[in-house]
C-alpha atoms as one frame of an Amber mdcrd trajectory, in Angstrom:
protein
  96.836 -94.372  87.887  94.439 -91.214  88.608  95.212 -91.383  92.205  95.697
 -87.199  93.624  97.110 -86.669  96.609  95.150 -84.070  98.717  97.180 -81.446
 101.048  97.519 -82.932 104.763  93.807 -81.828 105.833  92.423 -83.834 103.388
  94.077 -86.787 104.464  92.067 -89.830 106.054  92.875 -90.444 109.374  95.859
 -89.246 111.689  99.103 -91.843 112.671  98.787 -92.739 116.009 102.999 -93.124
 116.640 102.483 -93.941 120.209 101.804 -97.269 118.703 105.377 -98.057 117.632
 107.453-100.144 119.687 104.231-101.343 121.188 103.273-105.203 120.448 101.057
-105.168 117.144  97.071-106.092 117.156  97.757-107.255 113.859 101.175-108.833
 112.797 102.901-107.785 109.565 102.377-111.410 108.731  98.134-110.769 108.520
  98.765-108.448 105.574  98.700-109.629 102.000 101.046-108.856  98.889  99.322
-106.649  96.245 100.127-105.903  93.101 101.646-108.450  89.961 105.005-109.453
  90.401 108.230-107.281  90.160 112.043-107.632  90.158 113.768-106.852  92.923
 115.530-104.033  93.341 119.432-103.844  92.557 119.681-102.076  95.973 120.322
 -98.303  97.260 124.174 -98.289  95.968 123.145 -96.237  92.552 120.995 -93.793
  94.283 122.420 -89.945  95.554 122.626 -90.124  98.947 119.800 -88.801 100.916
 117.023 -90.439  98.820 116.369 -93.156 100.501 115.959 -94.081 104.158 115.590
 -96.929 105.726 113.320 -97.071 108.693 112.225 -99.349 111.996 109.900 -98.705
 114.521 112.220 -96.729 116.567 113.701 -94.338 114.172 110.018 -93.905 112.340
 108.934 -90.540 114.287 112.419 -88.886 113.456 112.045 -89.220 110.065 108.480
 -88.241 110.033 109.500 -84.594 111.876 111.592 -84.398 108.711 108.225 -84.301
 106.574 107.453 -80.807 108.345 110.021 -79.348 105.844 110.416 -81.855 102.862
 108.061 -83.780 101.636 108.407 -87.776 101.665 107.333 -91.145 100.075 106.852
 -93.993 102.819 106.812 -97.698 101.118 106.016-100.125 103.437 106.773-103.715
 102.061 107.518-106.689 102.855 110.461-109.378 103.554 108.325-111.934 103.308
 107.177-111.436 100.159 109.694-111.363  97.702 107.884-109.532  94.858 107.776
-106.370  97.390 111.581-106.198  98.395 112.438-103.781  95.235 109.377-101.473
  95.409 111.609 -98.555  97.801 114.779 -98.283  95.219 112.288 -98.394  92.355
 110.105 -95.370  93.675 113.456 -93.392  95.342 115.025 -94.293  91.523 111.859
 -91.829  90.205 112.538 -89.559  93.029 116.070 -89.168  92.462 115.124 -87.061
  89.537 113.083 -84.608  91.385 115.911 -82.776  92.485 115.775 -83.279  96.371
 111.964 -82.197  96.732 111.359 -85.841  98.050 112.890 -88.462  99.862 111.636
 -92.061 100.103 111.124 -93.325 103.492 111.572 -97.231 103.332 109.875 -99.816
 106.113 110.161-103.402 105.790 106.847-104.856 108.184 108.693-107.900 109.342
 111.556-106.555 110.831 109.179-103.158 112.116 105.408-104.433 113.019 104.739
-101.210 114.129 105.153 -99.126 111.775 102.475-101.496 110.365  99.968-100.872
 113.055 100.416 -97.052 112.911  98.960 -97.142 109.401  96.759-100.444 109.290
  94.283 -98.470 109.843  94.524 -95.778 106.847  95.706 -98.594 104.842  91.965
-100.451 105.341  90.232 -96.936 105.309  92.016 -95.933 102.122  92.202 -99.298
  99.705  89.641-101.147 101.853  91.901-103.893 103.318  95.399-104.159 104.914
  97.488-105.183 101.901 101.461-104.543 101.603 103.095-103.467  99.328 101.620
 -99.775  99.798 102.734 -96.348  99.255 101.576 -93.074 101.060 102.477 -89.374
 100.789 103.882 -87.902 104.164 103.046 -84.233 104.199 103.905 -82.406 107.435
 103.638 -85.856 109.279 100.019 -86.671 107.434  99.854 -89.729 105.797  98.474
 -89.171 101.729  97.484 -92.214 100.208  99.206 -92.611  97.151  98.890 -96.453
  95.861  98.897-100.233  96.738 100.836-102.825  94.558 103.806-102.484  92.525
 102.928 -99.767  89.538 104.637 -99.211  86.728 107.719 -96.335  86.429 105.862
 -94.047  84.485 102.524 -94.355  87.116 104.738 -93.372  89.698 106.778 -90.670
  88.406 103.024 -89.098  87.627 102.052 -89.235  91.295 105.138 -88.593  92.617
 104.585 -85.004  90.520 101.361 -84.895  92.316 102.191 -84.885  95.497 105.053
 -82.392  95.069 102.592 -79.925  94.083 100.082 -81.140  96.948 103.112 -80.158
  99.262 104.089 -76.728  97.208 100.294 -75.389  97.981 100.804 -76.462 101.528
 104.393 -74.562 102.011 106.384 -77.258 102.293 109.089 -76.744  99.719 112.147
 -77.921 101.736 114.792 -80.155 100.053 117.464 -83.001 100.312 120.344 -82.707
  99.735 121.442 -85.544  97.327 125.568 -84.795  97.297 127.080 -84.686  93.830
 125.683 -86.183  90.779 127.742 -88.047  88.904 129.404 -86.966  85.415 127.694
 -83.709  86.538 129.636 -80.598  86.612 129.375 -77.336  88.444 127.796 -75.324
  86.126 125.576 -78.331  85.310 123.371 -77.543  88.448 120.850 -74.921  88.283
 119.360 -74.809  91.374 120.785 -72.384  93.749 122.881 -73.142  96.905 120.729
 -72.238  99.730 122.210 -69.384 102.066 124.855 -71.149 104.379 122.759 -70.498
 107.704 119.560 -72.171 106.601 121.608 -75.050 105.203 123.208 -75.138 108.489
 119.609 -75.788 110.269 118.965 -78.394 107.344 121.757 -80.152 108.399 121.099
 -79.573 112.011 117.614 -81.345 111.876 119.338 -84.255 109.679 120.954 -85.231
 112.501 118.384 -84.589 114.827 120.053 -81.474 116.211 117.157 -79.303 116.992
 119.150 -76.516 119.398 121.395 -76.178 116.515 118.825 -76.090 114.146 117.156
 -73.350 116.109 120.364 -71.377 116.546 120.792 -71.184 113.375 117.784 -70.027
 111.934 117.766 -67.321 115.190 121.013 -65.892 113.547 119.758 -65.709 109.672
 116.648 -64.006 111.338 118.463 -61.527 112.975 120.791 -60.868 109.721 117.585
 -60.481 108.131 114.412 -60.433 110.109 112.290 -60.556 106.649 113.598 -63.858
 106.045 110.163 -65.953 106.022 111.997 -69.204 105.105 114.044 -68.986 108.439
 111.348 -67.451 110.294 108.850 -70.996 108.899 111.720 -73.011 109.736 112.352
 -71.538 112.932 108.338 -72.047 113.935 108.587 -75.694 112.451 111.914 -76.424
 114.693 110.142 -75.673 117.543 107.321 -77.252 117.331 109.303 -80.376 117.014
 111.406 -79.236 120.252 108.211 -79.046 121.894 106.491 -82.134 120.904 109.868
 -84.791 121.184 109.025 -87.045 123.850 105.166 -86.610 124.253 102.678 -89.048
 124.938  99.821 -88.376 122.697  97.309 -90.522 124.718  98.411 -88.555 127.930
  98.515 -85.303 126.670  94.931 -85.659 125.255  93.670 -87.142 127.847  94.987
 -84.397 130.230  93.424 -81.967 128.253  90.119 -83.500 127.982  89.625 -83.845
 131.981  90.986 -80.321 132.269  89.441 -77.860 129.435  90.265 -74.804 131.541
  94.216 -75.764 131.394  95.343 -73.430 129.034  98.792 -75.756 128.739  97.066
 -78.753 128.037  95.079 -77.339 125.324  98.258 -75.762 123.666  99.682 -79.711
 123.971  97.440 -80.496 122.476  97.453 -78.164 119.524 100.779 -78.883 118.795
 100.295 -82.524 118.531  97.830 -81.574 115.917  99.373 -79.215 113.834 102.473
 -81.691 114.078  99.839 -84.595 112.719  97.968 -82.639 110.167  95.068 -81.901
 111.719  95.890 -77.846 111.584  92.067 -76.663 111.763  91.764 -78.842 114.971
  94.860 -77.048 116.481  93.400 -73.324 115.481  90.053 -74.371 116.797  91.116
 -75.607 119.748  93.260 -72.292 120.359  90.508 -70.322 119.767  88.178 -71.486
 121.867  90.313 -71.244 124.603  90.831 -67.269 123.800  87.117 -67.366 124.207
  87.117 -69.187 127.745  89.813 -67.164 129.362  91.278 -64.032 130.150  94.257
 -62.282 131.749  97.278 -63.850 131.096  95.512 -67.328 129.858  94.044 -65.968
 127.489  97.261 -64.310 126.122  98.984 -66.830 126.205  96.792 -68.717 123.916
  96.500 -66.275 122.000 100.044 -65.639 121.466 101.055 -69.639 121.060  98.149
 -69.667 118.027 100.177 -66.818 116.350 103.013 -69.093 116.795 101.052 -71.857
 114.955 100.335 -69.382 112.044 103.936 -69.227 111.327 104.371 -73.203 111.498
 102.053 -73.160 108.566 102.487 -70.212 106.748 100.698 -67.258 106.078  99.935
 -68.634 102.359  97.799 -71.036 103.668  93.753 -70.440 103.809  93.571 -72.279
 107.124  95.979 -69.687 108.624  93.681 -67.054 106.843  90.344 -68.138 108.564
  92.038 -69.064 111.495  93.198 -64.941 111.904  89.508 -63.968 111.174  88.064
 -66.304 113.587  90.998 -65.185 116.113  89.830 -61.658 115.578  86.177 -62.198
 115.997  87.089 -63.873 119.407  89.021 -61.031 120.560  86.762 -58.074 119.762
C-alpha cells in the first residue's frame, strides 16, 4: 500500500465530536465490510499494556485529547462482521514494536454508532463510500486516512512508519508507556526514562487529570524554564483545560453573530487548533489583532502567542503565523 499520511493540515475534513452520543443519520449497520477475509484476533492479553484502547462514544473525545501528545491509530470495525473483529490487536500487534510512539485506539460501530457518524463523513470523502473495517491516523485530534480493509502485516507496519514520521515533523513525539517487556531486562531498554516530572504530567493526562498534569509541568518549568518539552506540554494541557466541555456548534455560532467578541473568537481558535485546523486558529487571531485595540487587542494577541507554543516553534505554520502577527501589529 502507497498510502502517506499527511501532517494534520493536510487532512480532509475536521471530526465533528459533538456528534457522539447523539442518535446516528446513518446506523453502523448502513456500512459495509471491506477488505478479504481475516482471522480474528487472539485478543489484547499478549499486548504491553497501553497499546490498545478500547473506545465508545462516550470515552471517544478523551482519548482523542491524548493524540495532542502521542500519536494514535483509530480502527473502527465491526461486531457484525466477523472478518473485522481482529483488525485492532493485529494493527496494535505492529505497533507494539514501535516503542510507545503509537497507541491503537479501538471502536467497535455496533456497540458506538457515533463514533461512526463523527467520521462517515471522511470515511466517504477519503475511500469514496462508508465502508468498515477502516483505519485513520489521529494527529493532534485530526483524522489521517490511513486504509480501508484488512491489509496485510507488512502493509501496515509500512504505514504505521509513515505516520510516525508525519507526527515527528508536526512535534508530536510523545509516548506510551507500555510497562515491562517480557524476557526483557534492564539494560535491554535503550530508550531513556523521561525526567520524573514530565512523566508525572503523562500520567496525569492518562487519567484525565489535567490540574495535575498542569502542576506538574509548572514545576519542571520552573526547575528549568528552558525546558521546551514541559513548556509544549504545558500549552497542550491547557488547551485541553480550556476546551473540556465545549459545544462546538455554540461556540461557533457565538462567534459568528458576534465578530467583535474578542472571547468568542479565541473559542473558537482553540477548538481549531484542538481539531487540526491550526492556520484557521492563527488567522482567526490575527484578524482580530487587526479589528481591535486596547486591551482586546492584547489579549488576542497574547492568547495567539499561547497557540504558538501548543504547536511548536518548529512548525512553518507557527513561522508565518509570527510574520503575519508582526505585519498586523506594526
Amino acid at each position: 500500500m502507497s498510502t502517506t499520511p499527511t501532517p494534520p493540515s493536510g487532512a480532509r475534513g475536521a471530526i465533528d465530536l459533538s456528534a457522539l452520543g447523539a442518535s446516528p443519520a446513518a446506523s453502523a449497520g448502513t456500512a459495509s465490510a471491506a477488505g478479504a477475509p481475516g482471522s480474528p484476533g487472539a485478543g489484547s492479553s499478549g499486548l504491553p499494556a497501553g497499546v490498545l484502547v478500547d473506545v465508545t462514544d462516550a470515552t471517544f473525545s478523551e482519548v482523542m485529547n491524548r493524540t495532542l501528545q502521542v500519536p494514535a491509530v483509530l480502527v473502527l470495525w465491526s461486531s457484525a462482521h466477523e472478518q473485522t473483529v481482529g483488525l485492532a490487536e493485529r494493527v496494535a500487534a505492529v505497533a507494539a514494536q514501535l516503542e510507545g510512539r503509537v497507541f491503537v485506539v479501538s471502536a467497535d460501530v455496533q456497540s458506538s454508532p457515533g463514533v461512526l457518524q463523527a467520521f462517515q463523513q471522511v470515511i466517504v470523502q477519503a475511500f469514496g463510500q462508508l465502508t468498515v473495517p477502516v483505519t485513520f491516523g489521529l494527529l493532534q485530534g485530526q483524522p489521517v486516512p490511513l486504509f480501508p480493509g484488512l491489509p496485510q502485516d507488512d502493509e501496515i507496519r509500512t504505514i504505521l512508519d509513515q505516520l510516525v514520521q508525519a507526527a515527528i515533523q508536526n512535534g508530536i513525539t510523545g509516548r506510551v508507556d507500555l510497562g515491562p517487556v517480557a524476557g526483557a531486562s534492564a539494560s535491554d531498554d535503550e530508550e531513556p526514562a523521561l525526567p520524573p516530572l514530565i512523566q508525572q504530567a503523562y500520567d496525569a493526562i492518562d487519567r484525565g487529570d489535567l490540574d495535575s498534569a498542569v502542576a506538574a509541568y509548572e514545576k519542571a518549568l520552573a526547575a528549568n524554564p528552558k525546558d521546551h518539552e514541559a513548556e509544549l506540554g504545558l500549552a497542550q494541557v491547557r488547551l485541553m483545560q480550556r476546551t473540556e466541555g465545549l459545544d462546538p456548534q455554540a461556540v461557533r455560532a457565538a462567534a459568528a453573530h458576534s465578530p467583535e467578541d474578542v472571547d468568542a473568537q479565541i473559542a473558537v481558535a482553540d477548538l481549531d487548533v484542538l481539531g487540526g485546523h491550526v492556520a484557521d486558529a492563527f488567522t482567526r487571531l490575527i484578524d482580530a489583532v487587526k479589528a481591535t485595540e486596547g486591551e482586546d487587542r492584547d489579549k488576542a494577541r497574547t492568547h495567539l502567542l499561547e497557540l504558538f507554543n501548543v504547536v511548536g516553534n518548529h512548525d512553518e505554520r507557527v513561522r508565518k503565523g509570527r510574520t503575519a502577527l508582526m505585519n498586523a501589529l506594526f
